[in-house]
N, C-alpha and C positions, 0 to 999 in steps of 0.2 A: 643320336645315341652318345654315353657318356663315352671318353676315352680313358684308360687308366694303362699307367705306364708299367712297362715292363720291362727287366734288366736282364743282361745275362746272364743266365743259370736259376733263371725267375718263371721261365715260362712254364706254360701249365700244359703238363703230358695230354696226348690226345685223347680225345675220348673220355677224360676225367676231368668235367670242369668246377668241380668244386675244389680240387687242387692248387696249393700254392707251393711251390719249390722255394726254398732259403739256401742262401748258398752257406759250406760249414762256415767261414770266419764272422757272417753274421746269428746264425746257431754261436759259434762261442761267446759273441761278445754279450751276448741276452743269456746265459744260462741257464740255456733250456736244453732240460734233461728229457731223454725219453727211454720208456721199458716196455715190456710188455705185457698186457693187461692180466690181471691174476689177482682171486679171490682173499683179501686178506681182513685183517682184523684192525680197523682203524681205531687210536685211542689219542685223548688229551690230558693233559694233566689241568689241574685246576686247580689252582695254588689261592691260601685263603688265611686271613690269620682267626687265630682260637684261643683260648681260655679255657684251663682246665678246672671242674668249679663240681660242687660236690652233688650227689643225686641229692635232689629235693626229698624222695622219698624214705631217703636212708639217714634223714636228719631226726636227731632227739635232744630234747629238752627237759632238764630237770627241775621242774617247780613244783615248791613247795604249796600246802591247801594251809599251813596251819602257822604261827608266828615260832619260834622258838630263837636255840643259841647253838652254835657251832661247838659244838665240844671238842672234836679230832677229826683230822682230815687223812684219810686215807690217799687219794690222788689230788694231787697237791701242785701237777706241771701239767703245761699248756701242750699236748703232743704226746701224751700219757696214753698207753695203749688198754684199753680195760674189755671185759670181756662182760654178759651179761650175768648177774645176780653178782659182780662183785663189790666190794664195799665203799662205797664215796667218803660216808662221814658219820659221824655220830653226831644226832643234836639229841639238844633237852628243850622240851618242851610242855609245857602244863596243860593243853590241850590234849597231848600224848598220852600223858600221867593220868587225866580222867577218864579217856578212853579206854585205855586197859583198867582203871579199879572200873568200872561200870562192864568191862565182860566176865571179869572174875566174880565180880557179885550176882551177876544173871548165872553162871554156870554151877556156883555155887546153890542159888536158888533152885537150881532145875535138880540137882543133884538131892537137895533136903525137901523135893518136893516127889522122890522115888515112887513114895506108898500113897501120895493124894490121890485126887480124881484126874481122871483123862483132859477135865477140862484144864484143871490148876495147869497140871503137867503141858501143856499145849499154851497155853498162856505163857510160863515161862521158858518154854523153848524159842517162842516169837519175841520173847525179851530178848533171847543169847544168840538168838540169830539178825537181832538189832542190831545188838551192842558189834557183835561183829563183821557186820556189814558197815558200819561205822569205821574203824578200823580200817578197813580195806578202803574204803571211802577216802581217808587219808593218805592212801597211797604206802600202807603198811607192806612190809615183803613180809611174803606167806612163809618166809625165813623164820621170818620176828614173831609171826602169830602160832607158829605151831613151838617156837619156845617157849612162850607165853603159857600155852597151853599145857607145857609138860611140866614147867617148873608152878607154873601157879602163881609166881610173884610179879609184881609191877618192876618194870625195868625205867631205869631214872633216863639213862639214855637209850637210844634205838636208834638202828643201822641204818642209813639208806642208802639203795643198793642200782646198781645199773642196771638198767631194762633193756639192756642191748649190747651186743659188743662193734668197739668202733674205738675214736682217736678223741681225745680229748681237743675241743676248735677252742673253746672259749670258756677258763673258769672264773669267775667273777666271786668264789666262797672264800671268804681268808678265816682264819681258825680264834673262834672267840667272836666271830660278827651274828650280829642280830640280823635275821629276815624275819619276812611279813608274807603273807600265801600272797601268791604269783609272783614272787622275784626270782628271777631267775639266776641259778647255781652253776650250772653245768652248759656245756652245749656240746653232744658227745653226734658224730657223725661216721659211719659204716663207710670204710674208703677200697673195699675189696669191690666196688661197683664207683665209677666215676661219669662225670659227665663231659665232652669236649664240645664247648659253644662257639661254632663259627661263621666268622661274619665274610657274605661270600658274595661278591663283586655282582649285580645285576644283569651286567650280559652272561655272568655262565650261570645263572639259576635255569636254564635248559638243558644243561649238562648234568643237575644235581636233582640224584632219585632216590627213593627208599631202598633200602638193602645194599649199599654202595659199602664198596670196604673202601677204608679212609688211614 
């Protein structure tokens, strides 16, 4: 059999041989603590770095569908706080211009066509509700179409207006610049929701779960 040595204040109580006695000054010199066992709450901390980066789904984009000219700029700074339906800018555009004379002429039709037949009368209602799905097609605010409508005149310029409220990221519009449909004017993003992307060390992705407060 094997022999294993044993020192003073080492040996193993009787009748307990799984026991091992350490004498205290080697307990101090190894730092070994001991308590007494009891049900508690073990926790880690898991330290990670992040980037704060805006919700994807709270981003909006101002493009235009039609060519025009910047006439006035209403929001004018990169950080600019704007709220929804309020006003960007005014352009001129001839695209714009025949769009409203072509629903003032259909509404005018429908109107001088009071006493025709059902059919006339249906005919030119399908013209005014052309003409103004056109319009909206453009990306008109229902601001613009129902003043349109009350006053009856062609407006030289028209409003375009915020479809959301948020922070102005990125204006790319200077006042008196020509665009083309799909250039992009605005980049307005909703910052009352955020996103924090972080990049988290491979041994603690066992540590990291849904519903974690962070």
């Amino acid at each position: 059999m094997d022999y294993l040595p044993v020192y003073e204040g080492e040996e193993q109580p009787s009748g307990d041989p799984g026991w091992v006695r350490i004498s205290p000054d080697k307990v101090q010199k190894l730092g070994v603590r001991t308590e007494t066992t009891a049900m508690r709450e073990l926790m880690r901390t898991v330290r990670a770095v992040a980037t704060v980066q805006t919700d994807e789904r709270r981003q909006f984009t101002l493009v235009t569908k039609f060519e025009g000219w910047i006439q006035r700029l209403y929001v004018n700074t990169t950080g600019q706080v704007v709220k929804k339906g309020d006003a960007l800018m005014d352009v001129y555009s001839p695209d714009l211009i025949t769009a409203q004379q072509e629903y003032l002429i259909a509404l005018k039709g429908l109107q001088s066509t009071a006493d025709g037949t059902p059919d006339v009368r249906q005919a030119m209602q399908r013209l005014v509700e052309s003409a103004l799905q056109r319009l909206r097609n453009l990306d008109i605010a229902e601001t613009e179409i129902r003043r349109l409508q009350r006053e009856g005149q062609v407006q030289q310029y028209l409003t375009l207006r915020s479809k959301a409220d948020g922070v102005v990221l990125e204006k790319m519009a200077v006042e008196g610049q020509r665009f083309m449909p799909g250039d992009t004017l605005y980049q307005i993003a909703d910052l009352s929701q955020i996103w924090l992307l972080a990049d988290v060390f491979e041994q603690d992705l066992g540590m990291i779960h849904a519903g974690q407060s962070v």
